[in-house]
C-alpha positions in Angstrom: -44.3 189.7 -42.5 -45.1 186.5 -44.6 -42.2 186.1 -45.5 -40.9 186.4 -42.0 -43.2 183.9 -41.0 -42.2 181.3 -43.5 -38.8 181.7 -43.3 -39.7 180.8 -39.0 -41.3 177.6 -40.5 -38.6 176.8 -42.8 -35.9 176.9 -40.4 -38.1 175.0 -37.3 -38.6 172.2 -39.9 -35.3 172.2 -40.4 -33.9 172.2 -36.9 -36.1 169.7 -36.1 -35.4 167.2 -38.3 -32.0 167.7 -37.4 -32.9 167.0 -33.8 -34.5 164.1 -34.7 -31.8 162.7 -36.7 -29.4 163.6 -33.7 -31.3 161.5 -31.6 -31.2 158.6 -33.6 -27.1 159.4 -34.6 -26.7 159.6 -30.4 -28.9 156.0 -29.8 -26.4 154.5 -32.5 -23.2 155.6 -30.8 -22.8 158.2 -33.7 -20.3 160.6 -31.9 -18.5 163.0 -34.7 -22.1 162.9 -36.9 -24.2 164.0 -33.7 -21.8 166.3 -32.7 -22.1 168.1 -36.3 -25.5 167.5 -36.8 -25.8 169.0 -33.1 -24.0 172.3 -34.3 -26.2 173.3 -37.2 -29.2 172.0 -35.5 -28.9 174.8 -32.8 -27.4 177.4 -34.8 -30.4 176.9 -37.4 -32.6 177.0 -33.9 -31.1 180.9 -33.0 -32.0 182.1 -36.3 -35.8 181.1 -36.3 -36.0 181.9 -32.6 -34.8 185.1 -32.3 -36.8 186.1 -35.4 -40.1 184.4 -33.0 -38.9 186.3 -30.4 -38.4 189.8 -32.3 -42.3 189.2 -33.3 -43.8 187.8 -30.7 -47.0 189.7 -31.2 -47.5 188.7 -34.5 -49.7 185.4 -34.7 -49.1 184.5 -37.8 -45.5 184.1 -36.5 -46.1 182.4 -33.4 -48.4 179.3 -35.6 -46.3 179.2 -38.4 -43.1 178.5 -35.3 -45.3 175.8 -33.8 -45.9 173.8 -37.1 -42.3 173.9 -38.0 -41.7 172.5 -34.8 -44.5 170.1 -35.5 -43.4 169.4 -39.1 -39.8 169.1 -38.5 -40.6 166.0 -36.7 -43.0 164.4 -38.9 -39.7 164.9 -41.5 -37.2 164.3 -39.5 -39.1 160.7 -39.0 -39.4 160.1 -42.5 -35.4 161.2 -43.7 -34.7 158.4 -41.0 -36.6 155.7 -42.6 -35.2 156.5 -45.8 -31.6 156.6 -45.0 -32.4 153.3 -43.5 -28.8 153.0 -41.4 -28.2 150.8 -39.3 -29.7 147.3 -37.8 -32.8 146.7 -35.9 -33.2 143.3 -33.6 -36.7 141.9 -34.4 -38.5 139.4 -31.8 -41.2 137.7 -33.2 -43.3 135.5 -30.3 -46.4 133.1 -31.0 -49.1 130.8 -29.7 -48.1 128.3 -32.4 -44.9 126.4 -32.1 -45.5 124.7 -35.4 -46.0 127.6 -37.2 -43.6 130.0 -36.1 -41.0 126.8 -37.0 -42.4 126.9 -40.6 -41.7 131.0 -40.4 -38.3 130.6 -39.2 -37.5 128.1 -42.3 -39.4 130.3 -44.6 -36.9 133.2 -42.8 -33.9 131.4 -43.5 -35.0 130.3 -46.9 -35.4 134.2 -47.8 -31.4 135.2 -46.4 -32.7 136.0 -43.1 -30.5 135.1 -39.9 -33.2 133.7 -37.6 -32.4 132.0 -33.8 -35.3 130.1 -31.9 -35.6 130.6 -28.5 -38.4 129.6 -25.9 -39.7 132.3 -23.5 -42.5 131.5 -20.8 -45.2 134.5 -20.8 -47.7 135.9 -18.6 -49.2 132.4 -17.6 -46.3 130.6 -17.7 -46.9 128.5 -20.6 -43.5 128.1 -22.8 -44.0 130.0 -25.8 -41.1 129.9 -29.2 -39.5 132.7 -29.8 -38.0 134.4 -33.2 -34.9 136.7 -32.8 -33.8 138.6 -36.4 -31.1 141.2 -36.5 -31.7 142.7 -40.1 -30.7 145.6 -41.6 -33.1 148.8 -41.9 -33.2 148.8 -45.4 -34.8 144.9 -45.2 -37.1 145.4 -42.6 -40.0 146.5 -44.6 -39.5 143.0 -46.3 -39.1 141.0 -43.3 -42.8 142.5 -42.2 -44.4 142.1 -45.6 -43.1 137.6 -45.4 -44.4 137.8 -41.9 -47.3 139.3 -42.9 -48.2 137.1 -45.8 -47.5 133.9 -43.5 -49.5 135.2 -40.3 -52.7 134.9 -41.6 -54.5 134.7 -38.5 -52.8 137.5 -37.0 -51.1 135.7 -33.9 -47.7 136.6 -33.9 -46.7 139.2 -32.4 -43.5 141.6 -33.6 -41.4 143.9 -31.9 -38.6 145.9 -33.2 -35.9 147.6 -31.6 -32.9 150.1 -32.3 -29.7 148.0 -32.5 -26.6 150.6 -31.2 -23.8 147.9 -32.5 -23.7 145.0 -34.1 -21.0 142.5 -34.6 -19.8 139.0 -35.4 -17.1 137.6 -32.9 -15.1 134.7 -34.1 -14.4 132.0 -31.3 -11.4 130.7 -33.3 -8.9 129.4 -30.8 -5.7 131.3 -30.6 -2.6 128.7 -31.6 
């Protein structure tokens, strides 16, 4: 039966961190890797459910399918970080016009692509505005430069998924 109830685990963790990894393929307009992700995700699924379901009186069954569900997303989570595909669109907003200038050349100095923008907030007061899109894999370094130059803690940082990104040339057609 322990063996039985690992194997449940095993396959939950599994088909879980497929899921997750599905999810993430479907937000980037992945179609032919969700699809086959998709396909062993759920026939991995069968397997550890119908063994669950053949044993549904056994407890040791029933915890060990519950923390393969909960592990398979704490794993799924981390694969996705360390395949690191993709781009993410970083907006970095401040108090300090003077200082998120200095970031920006500090940004820019560093390889990063960075556009100024203003944006007026909750009281209306116009506040500058730093737009990155960066690739996964330097994201972790974006955050440690911002990081080391915010020593006062007052910018704020949002990332977001980017689906698609491209660069369109406006060269004139002759």
């Amino acid at each position: 039966m322990y063996l039985t109830a690992f194997f449940v685990f095993l396959a939950r963790l599994v088909d879980v961190s497929l899921n997750t990894l599905k999810l993430k393929a479907v937000m980037r307009g992945s179609k032919i890797s969700a699809f086959f992700i998709a396909f062993f995700e759920v026939l991995i699924y069968m397997l550890a459910a119908s063994y669950a379901f053949k044993y549904i009186d056994n407890k040791l069954v029933l915890l060990l399918f519950c923390l393969g569900y909960a592990a398979g997303n704490y794993v799924g989570m981390i694969i996705d970080e360390k395949m690191a595909k993709g781009e993410v669109f970083v907006l970095m907003i401040g108090n300090h016009d003077e200082e998120l200038i200095a970031l920006a050349d500090l940004l820019r100095e560093k390889g990063f692509g960075v556009t100024t923008d203003k944006g007026w907030g909750l009281h209306g007061n116009p506040k500058l505005q730093l737009k990155v899109i960066v690739s996964r894999k330097r994201l972790a370094e974006l955050q440690d430069i911002v990081s080391s130059f915010d020593c006062n803690n007052s910018i704020f940082m949002t990332v977001f998924d980017v689906k698609e990104a491209k660069s369109i040339s406006a060269t004139p057609r002759v």
